[in-house]
C-alpha positions in Angstrom: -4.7 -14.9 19.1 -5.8 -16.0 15.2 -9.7 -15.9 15.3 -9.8 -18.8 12.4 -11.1 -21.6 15.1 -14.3 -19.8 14.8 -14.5 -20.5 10.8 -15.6 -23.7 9.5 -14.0 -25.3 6.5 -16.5 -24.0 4.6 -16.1 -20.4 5.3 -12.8 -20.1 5.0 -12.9 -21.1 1.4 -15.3 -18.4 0.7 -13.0 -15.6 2.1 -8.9 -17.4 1.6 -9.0 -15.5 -1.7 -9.3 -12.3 -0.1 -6.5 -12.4 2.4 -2.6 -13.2 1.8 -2.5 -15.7 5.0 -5.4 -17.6 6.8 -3.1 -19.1 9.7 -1.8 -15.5 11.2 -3.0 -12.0 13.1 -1.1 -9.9 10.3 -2.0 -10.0 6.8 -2.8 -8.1 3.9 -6.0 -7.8 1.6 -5.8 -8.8 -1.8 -8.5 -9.0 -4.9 -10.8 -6.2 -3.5 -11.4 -2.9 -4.5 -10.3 -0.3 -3.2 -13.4 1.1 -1.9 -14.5 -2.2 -0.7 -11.2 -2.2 1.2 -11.8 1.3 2.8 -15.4 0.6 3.7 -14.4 -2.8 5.3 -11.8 -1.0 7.5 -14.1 1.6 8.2 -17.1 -0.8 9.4 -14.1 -2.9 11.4 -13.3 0.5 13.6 -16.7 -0.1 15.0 -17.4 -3.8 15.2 -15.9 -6.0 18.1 -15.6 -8.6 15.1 -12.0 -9.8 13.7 -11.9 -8.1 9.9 -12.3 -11.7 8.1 -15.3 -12.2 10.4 -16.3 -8.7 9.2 -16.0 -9.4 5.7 -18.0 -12.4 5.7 -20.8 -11.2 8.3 -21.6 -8.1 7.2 -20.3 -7.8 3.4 -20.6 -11.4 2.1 -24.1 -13.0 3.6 -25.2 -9.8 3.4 -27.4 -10.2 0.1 -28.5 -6.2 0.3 -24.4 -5.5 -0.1 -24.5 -6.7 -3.6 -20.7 -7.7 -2.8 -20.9 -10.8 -5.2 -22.3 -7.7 -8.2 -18.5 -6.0 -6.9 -16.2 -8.6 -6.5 -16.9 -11.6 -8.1 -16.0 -12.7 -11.8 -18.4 -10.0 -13.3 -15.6 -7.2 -11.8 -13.8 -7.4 -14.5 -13.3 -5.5 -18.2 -16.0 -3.1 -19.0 -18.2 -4.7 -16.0 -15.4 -3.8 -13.8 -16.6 0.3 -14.0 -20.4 -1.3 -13.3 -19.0 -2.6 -10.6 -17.3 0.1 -8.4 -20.9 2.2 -9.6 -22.6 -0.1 -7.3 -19.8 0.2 -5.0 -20.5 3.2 -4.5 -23.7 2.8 -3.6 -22.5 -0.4 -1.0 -19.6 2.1 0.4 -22.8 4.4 1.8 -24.5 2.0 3.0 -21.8 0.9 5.3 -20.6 4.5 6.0 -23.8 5.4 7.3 -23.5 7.4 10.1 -19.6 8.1 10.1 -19.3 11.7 9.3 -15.4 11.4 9.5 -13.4 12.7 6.6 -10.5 10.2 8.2 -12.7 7.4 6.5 -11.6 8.9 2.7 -7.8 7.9 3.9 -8.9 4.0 3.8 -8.7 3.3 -0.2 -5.8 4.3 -2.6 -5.6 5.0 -6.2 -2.5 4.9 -9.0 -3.0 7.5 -11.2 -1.1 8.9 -14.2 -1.1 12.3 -15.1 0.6 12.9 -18.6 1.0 16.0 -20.6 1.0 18.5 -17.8 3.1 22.0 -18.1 5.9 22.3 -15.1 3.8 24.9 -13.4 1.1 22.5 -13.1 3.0 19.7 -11.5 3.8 22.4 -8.9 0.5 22.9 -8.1 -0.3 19.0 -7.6 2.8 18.5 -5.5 1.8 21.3 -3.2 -0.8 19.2 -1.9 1.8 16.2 -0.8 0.5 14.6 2.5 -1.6 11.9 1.6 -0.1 11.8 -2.2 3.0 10.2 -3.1 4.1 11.8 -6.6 7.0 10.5 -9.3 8.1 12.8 -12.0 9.1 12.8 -15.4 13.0 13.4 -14.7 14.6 16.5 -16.5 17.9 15.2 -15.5 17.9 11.5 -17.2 15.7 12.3 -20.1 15.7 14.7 -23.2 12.9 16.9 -24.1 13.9 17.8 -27.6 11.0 15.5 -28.9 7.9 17.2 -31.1 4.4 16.1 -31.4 3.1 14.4 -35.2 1.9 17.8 -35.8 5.5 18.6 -35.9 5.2 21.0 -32.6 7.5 20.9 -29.1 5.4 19.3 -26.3 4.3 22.3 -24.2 1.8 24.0 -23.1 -0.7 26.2 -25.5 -2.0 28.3 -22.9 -5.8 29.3 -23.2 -6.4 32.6 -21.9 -2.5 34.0 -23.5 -3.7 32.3 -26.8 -7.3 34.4 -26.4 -5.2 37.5 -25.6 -3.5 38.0 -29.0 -0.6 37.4 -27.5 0.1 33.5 -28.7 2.5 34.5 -31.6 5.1 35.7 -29.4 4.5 33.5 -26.6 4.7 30.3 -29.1 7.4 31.9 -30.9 9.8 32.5 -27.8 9.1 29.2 -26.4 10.0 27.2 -30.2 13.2 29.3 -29.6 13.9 27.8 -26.2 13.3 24.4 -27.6 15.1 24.7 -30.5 18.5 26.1 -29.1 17.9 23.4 -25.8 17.6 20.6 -29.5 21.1 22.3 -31.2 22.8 22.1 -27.9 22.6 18.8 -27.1 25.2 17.2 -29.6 27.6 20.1 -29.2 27.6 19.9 -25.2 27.3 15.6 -25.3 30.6 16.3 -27.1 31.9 18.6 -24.7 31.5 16.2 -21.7 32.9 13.7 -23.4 35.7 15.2 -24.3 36.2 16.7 -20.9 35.4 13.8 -18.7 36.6 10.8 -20.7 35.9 7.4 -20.5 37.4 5.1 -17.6 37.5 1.9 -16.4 33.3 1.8 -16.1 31.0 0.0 -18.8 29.9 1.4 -21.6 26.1 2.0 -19.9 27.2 3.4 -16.7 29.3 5.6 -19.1 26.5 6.7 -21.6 24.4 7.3 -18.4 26.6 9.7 -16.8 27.3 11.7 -19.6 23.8 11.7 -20.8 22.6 12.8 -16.9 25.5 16.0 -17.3 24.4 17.0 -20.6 20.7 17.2 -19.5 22.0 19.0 -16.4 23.7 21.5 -17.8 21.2 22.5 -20.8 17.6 22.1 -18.7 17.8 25.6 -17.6 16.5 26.1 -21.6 13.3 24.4 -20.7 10.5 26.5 -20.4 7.8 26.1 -17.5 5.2 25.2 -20.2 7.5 22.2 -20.6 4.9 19.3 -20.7 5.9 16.3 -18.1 4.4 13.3 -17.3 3.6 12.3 -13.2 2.9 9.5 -11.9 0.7 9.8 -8.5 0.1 7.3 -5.3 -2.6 8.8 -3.0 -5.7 8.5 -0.6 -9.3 9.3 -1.4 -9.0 12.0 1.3 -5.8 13.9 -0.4 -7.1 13.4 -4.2 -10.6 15.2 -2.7 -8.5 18.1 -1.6 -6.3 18.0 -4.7 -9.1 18.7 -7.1 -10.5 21.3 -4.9 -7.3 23.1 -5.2 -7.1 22.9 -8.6 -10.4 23.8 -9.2 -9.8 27.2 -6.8 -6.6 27.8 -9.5 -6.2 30.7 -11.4 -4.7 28.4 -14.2 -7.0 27.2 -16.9 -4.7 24.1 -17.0 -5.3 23.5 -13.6 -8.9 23.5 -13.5 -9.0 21.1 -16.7 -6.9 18.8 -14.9 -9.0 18.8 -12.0 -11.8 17.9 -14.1 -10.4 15.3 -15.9 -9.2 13.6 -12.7 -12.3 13.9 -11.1 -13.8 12.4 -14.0 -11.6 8.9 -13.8 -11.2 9.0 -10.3 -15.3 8.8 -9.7 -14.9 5.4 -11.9 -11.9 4.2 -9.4 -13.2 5.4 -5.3 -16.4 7.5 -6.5 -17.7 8.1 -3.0 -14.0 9.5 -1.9 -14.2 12.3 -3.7 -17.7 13.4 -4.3 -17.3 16.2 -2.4 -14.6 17.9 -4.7 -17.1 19.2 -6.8 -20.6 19.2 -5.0 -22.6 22.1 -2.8 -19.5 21.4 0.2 -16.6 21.6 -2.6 -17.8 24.5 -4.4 -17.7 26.4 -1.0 -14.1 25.2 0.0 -13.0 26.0 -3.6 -14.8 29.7 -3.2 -12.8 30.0 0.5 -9.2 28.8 -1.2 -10.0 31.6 -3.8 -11.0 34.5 -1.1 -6.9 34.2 -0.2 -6.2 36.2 -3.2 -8.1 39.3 -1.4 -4.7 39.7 0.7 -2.6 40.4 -2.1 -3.9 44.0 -1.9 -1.8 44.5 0.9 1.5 43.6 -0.3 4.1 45.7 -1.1 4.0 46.8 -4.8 7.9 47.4 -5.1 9.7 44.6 -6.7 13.2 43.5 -5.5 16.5 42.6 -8.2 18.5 40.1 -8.1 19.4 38.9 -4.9 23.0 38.2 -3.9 22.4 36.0 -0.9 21.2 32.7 -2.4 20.3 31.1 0.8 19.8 33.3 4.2 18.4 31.4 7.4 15.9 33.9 8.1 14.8 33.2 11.7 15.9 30.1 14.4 14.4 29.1 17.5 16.9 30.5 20.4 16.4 28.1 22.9 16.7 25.0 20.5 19.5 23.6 22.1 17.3 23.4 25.5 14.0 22.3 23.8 15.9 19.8 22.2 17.9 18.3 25.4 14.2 18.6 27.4 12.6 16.7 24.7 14.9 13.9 24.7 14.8 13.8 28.7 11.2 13.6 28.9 10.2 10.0 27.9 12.6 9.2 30.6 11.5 11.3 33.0 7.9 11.7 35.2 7.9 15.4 35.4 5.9 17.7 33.1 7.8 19.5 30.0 8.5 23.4 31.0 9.8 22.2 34.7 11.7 19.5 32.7 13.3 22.7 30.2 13.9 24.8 33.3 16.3 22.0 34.8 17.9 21.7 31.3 18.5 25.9 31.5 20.0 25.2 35.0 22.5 22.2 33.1 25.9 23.2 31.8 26.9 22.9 27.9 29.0 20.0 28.6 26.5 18.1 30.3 23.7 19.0 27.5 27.0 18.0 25.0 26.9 14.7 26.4 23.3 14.4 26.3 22.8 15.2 22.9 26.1 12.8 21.8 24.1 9.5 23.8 20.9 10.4 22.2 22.0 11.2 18.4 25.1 7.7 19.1 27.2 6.7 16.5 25.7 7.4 12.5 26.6 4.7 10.2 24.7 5.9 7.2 22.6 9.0 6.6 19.1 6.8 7.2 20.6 6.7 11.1 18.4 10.1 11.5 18.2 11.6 15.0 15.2 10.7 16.7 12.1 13.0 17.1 13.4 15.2 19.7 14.9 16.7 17.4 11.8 18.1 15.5 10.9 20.8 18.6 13.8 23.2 17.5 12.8 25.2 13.8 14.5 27.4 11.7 13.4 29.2 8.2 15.7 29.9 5.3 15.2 32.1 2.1 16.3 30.7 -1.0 16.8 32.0 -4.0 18.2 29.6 -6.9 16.8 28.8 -10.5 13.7 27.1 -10.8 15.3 23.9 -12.0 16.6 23.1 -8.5 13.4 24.2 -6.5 11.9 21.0 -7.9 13.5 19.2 -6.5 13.7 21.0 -3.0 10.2 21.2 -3.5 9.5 17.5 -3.2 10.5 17.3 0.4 7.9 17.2 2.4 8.2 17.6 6.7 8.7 20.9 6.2 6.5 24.5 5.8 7.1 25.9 2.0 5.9 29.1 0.4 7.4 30.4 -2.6 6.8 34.0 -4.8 5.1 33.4 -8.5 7.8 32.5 -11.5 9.6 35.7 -12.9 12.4 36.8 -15.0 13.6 39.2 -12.6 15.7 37.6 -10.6 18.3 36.7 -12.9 19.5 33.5 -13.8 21.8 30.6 -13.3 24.3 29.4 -16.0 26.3 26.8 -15.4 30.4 27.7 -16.4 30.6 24.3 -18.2 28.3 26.2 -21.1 31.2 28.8 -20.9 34.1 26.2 -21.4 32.1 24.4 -24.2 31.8 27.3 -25.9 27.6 27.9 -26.3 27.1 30.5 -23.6 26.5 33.2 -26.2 23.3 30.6 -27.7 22.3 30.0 -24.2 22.3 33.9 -23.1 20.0 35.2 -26.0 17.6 32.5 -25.1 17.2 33.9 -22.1 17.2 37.2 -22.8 14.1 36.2 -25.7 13.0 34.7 -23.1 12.8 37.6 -20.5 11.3 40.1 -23.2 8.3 37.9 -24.0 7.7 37.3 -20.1 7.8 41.4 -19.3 5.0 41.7 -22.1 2.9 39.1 -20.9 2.8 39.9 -17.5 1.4 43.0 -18.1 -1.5 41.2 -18.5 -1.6 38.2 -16.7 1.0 37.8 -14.4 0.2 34.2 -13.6 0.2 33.2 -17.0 3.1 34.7 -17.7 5.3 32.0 -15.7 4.4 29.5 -18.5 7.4 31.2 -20.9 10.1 31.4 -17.7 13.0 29.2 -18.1 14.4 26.7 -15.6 17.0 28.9 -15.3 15.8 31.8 -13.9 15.6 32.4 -10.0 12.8 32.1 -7.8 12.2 33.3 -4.5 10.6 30.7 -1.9 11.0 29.8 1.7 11.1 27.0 3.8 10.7 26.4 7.8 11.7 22.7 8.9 12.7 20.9 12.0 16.3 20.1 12.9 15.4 16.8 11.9 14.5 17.7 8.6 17.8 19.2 8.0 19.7 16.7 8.5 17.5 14.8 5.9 17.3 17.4 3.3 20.8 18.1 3.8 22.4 14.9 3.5 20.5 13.9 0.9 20.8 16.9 -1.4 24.4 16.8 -0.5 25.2 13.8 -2.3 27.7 13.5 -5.2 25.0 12.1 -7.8 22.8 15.5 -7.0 22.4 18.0 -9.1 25.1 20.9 -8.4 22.5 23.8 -8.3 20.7 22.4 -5.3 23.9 20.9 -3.8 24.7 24.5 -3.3 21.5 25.1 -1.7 21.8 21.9 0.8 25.7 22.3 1.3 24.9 26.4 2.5 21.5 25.0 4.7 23.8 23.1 6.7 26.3 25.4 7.1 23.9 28.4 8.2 22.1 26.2 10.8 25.1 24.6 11.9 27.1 28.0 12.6 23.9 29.2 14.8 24.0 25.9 16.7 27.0 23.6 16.9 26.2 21.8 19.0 22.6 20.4 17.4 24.6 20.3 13.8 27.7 18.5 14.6 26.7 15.2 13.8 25.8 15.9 10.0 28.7 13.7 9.2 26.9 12.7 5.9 26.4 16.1 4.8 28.9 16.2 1.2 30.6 19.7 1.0 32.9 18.3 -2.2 32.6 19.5 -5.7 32.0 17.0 -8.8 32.7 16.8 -12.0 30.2 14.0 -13.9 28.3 13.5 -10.8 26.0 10.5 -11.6 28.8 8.2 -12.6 29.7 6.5 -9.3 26.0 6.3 -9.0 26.2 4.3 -11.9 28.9 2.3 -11.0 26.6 0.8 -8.0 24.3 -0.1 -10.6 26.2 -1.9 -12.8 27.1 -3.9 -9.6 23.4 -4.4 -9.2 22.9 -5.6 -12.6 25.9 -8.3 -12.5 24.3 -9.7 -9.1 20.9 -9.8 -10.6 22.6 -11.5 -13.8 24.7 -14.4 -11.3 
C-alpha cells in the first residue's frame, strides 16, 4: 500500500524531485548523492518509516543534517566537492552506531582509470565482486599510437628504470611496438585479400577486417601496454580495491591506489576511509604476509606445456548432488537423506529428472537453474596471455593464475605464416624473451611488464556446472576470439566426457572454426543501425 495519503500537498513538493514516481511502492532515487543515497538506505533498515517519509523526517527537517548545504542548488561546480565534504560529516551522523561494513555497498561511483599497464588492470579486475569493469578492447582498436613526446604509450617502470636496466627494457619494448606499427598495413592487406568483400556494407566490412587484423598482431603488445578502464562499483569493493593495491608489489599499483583514493574521498569519502587509515594499513600488512608462503614452493620451473587445457579434479558424485538439489525445494525431507534416495534411483530415472529440470533451451541465456551450481570441477589452462583476459573477466568462478613469463612458449597464429610476417613476428619475441630472462633476475615481478600477449601463462579455474555452461557458450561463439575459443570449445568437452549426462544440454556450445569471425556480428549491427534509422 503507497504511504503518500500521509503527505500533504505541501510535502510532497518538497521531496517529488527526489523520487522518479510519487503515486507507486517501487521507484527509484534521483538528484541525490550518492552518499546521501547510501545513508538514507542505511537509516531506512532501521526505521518502521516508508523511505520518502525517512527522507523528509530525518534528513530534510532535520536542520543539524545540513541536507539543504548537500543537495540543494549550492551542490553544484566547485561547491559540489564542499558539498559531499559535509556529507561526509552527515553520512556519520546517521551511521552512528552501525558497525556493518554491508552499509559501504549502499552508494556507487563511475570511475575512469586511464593510462594503466595490462598487468595493472589484472590486478583491479581481481577484485570483481562488487566492481563492474570495461576495458579498452585490444581486439577493436589499434595501439600503434605514440605520446607528443614522440614515445609508445606504455609503461616506464620505476624500480626497472632505478635498476639500470631501462635501456634495454625500453629498447625491447619500442621493438615490440614498432614491428606490431609495420605489421598492421601488411596483414590489413592480407585479410583483405584472403577474406574478400561480400554482400555486407562497407562498415560491417571495415569492422571485421579491422577486428582480424588486431587479432592476429596483439600477441606483439607488451604487458606494459597502457589501456584505459572504465569501472562501476560500491563503496565496500573500491575500499577493498585500494587496499589491495596498496599491499602490491607493483609501484604502479600502489600509485594507482593512491590516486583513486584521492578522487574517490571527493565522490563517497566515508566509504572508503578505511583503505588507508590505522584498520587499512593492518589489512594491507596481512594481504602482504601471503608472500611468506612462497618459501615453500617448489623452486623447479616447468617448460612448455603440451596439454593446453586439463580438468584437474571433478566432484564424483555430481550427477547425485545435482538430481538431490533439484529435488529438494520440492520435497520436505532434509538434503543427505534426500542424496541417499537419489543413490538408490536408476540413471534413467535421474536422466529424466535432469531433462524436466534443465527443459527445452532456446537461447544460451536459458541457463540451468541453481542446482546446478553444487557439482565443481577445476581445469588448468595454459594459453597466451592475450586470451586469459578475457577468461579472466568471468566472474562465478575460483581463479588463480602463476606470475607472467616467457617460459612457456608462445602462441602464433598460422594466418602470420600465410601472410608472410612470421619471421618479424618470431624475432620480436625472441627480443622479447632475452630482455625478460635478464630482468627477472632481479625482479621477477617487474619483469612481466616486457612479456608479450603472446606468451603462455599458467592459471586455474574451479567453477560450478552452471558456470560452464556460461563460460562455454559464450566463449564459444563465432565472433570470439580463436585463442580462447579453443580454451571454451576443450572446457566443454573435458567436463562433458566425465559427465554426460550433466553436459548434454550445452546445445549452444560452437565447436566450428571461423575465418573473419566478427563479421556476422557485424551484420546484426548494421540491421540495428537501419531499424534505429526507420
Amino acid at each position: 500500500m503507497s504511504d503518500l495519503g500521509e503527505f500533504s500537498q505541501e510535502e510532497k513538493k518538497i521531496i517529488e524531485p527526489y523520487f522518479t514516481n510519487m503515486d507507486k511502492n517501487i521507484f527509484g532515487l534521483v538528484n541525490l548523492p550518492e552518499v546521501v543515497k547510501g545513508a538514507l538506505f542505511a537509516r531506512y533498515s532501521r526505521s518502521d518509516k516508508s523511505l520518502r517519509r525517512t527522507l523528509l523526517d530525518e534528513f530534510i527537517k532535520k536542520e543539524e543534517m545540513g541536507f539543504s548545504d548537500i543537495v540543494g542548488e549550492r551542490a553544484a561546480g566547485k561547491e559540489g566537492i564542499i558539498a559531499i565534504e559535509k556529507a561526509e560529516k552527515f553520512y556519520e551522523r546517521v551511521l552512528i552506531g552501525f558497525g556493518d561494513d554491508s552499509v559501504g555497498e549502499l552508494a556507487g561511483v563511475h570511475m575512469a582509470v586511464e593510462g594503466i599497464s595490462n598487468i595493472a588492470t589484472k590486478l583491479i579486475e581481481d577484485r570483481r565482486i562488487g566492481i563492474s569493469p570495461l576495458e579498452k578492447s585490444s581486439r577493436y582498436v589499434y595501439f600503434d599510437k605514440r605520446d607528443k613526446r614522440g614515445e609508445y604509450l606504455y609503461c616506464r617502470e620505476p624500480k626497472i628504470a632505478e635498476s639500470g636496466l631501462d635501456g634495454i627494457y625500453e629498447e625491447t619494448l619500442d621493438f615490440l611496438f614498432d614491428t606490431y606499427s609495420e605489421l598492421i598495413p601488411e596483414v590489413n592487406a592480407y585479410v583483405m585479400k584472403k577474406y574478400p568483400k561480400g554482400e555486407e556494407s562497407e562498415r560491417a566490412y571495415e569492422s571485421a577486417v579491422r577486428a582480424k587484423t588486431c587479432d592476429l598482431l596483439r600477441g606483439l603488445l607488451p604487458a606494459a601496454t597502457l589501456t584505459n578502464l572504465g569501472l562501476f562499483g560500491n563503496g565496500r569493493a573500491f575500499e577493498y580495491l585500494l587496499v589491495n593495491l596498496y599491499a602490491s608489489k607493483l609501484k604502479e599499483a600502489q600509485r594507482i591506489a593512491g590516486d583513486m583514493e584521492e578522487e574517490l574521498k571527493k565522490l563517497i569519502p566515508s566509504f572508503v576511509k578505511r583503505a588507508s587509515d590505522e584498520k587499512g594499513k593492518e589489512m594491507q600488512e596481512y594481504i602482504k604476509n601471503r608472500e611468506n608462503v612462497r618459501g615453500f614452493a617448489p623452486e623447479r620451473i616447468d617448460g612448455e606445456s603440451a596439454d593446453d587445457v586439463r580438468l584437474a579434479w571433478w566432484d564424483e558424485d555430481a550427477v547425485e548432488k545435482i538430481v538431490a538439489a533439484i529435488l529438494f525445494p520440492y520435497s520436505q525431507i532434509a538434503y543427505n537423506e534426500l542424496k541417499n534416495d537419489v543413490k538408490k534411483m536408476s540413471e534413467s530415472r535421474k536422466e529424466k529428472i535432469l531433462d524436466a529440470y534443465v527443459g527445452e533451451r532456446k537461447n544460451r541465456r536459458h541457463k540451468p537453474g541453481r542446482a546446478f551450481e553444487n557439482a565443481y570441477y577445476t581445469f588448468e589452462i595454459v594459453t597466451n596471455f592475450g586470451a586469459f583476459r578475457d577468461i579472466h573477466r568471468h566472474r562465478i568462478l575460483t581463479q588463480e593464475r602463476q606470475l607472467l613469463t616467457a617460459r612457456l612458449g608462445y602462441d602464433m597464429p598460422k594466418e602470420l605464416k600465410e601472410a608472410g610476417v612470421a619471421g618479424k613476428f618470431e624475432r620480436a619475441m625472441e627480443e622479447a624473451k632475452k630482455t625478460y630472462e635478464k630482468i627477472a633476475q632481479k625482479f621477477k615481478e617487474e619483469a612481466q611488464y616486457v612479456v608479450p600477449f603472446a606468451y603462455r601463462i599458467r592459471f586455474y579455474i574451479t567453477m560450478n556446472a552452471r558456470e560452464i555452461y556460461h563460460l562455454t557458450e559464450l566463449r564459444s561463439g563465432m565472433q570470439g576470439h580463436p585463442d580462447y575459443r579453443h580454451v571454451a570449445q576443450k572446457i566443454y568437452l573435458l567436463a562433458k566426457e566425465k559427465h554426460p549426462a550433466i553436459f548434454k544440454y550445452g546445445k549452444f556450445v560452437d565447436m566450428g572454426e571461423y575465418g573473419l569471425e566478427r563479421i556476422e556480428a557485424e551484420k546484426k549491427l548494421d540491421k540495428k543501425i537501419e531499424r534505429l534509422k526507420k
